[in-house]
Residue, then its C-alpha position, 0 to 999 in steps of 0.5 A: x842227856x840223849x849222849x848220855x844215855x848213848x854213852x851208857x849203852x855203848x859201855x854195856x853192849x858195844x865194848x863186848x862186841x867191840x872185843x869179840x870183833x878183835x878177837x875174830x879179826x886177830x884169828x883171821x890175820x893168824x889164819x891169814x898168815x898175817x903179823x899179829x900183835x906179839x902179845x896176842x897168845x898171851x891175851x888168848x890165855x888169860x882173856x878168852x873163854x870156851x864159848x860154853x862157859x863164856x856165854x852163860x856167864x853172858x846170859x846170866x849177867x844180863x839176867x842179873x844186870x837188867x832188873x836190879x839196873x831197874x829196881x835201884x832206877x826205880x828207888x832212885x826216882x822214888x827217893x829223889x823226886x822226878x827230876x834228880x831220879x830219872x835225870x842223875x839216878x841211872x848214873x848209881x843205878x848203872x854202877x850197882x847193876x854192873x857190880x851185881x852182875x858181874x857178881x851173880x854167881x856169888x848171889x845165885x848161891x847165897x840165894x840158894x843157901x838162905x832158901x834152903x836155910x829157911x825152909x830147913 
C-alpha cells in the first residue's frame, strides 16, 4: 500500500516538477551554448505557458483537486465499508479529483451561472 500511495503522489506532484526541472535544464544547455534536442522550439511552442497564467491554473487545480479527491475518498469509504474504502476508494477518488481539476475552470463558471440563475 505505502508504494502505492508513493506511486500516486509522484504522479500528482513529482511529474510537474519533474517537467519544470527539463524545461530549466533545456534553457541552461540553450544559454550554454550546448546542443539541445531538435524539437525542443517546437515543445516551448505548444508545452510552455507564461508564468502568470501557468500558475493560477496551478493554484486553481490544486484548489479543485484536493477537496473533491477528499470528498468522493470520503463517500467511497462510506459506501463501501473500511476495508474496500480507505484500501481501493483513492484509486476512483484519484481519478475524479484529477479530472475535476483540470476541468475547473469550466466548474468555476457553471458555478457561477447557476448562482446568479438562482438568485435572479
Amino acid at each position: 500500500m505505502g508504494y502505492i500511495c508513493g506511486a500516486s503522489a509522484f504522479l500528482i506532484v513529482g511529474l510537474p516538477l519533474l517537467g519544470e526541472w527539463m524545461i530549466r535544464r533545456d534553457l541552461r544547455k540553450q544559454i550554454q551554448g550546448e546542443p539541445v534536442h531538435p524539437n525542443y522550439r517546437r515543445y516551448l511552442r505548444y508545452h510552455a505557458q507564461p508564468k502568470a497564467i501557468s500558475s493560477i491554473y496551478t493554484v486553481g487545480w490544486w484548489i479543485a483537486f484536493v477537496p473533491v479527491f477528499l470528498g468522493s475518498w470520503v463517500y467511497c469509504i462510506a459506501k463501501y465499508g473500511y476495508l474496500f474504502g480507505v484500501g481501493l476508494g483513492w484509486l476512483p477518488s484519484l481519478i475524479v479529483g484529477v479530472i475535476a481539476a483540470y476541468l475547473w475552470p469550466a466548474i468555476l463558471v457553471l458555478t457561477f451561472a447557476a448562482t446568479f440563475a438562482i438568485t435572479r
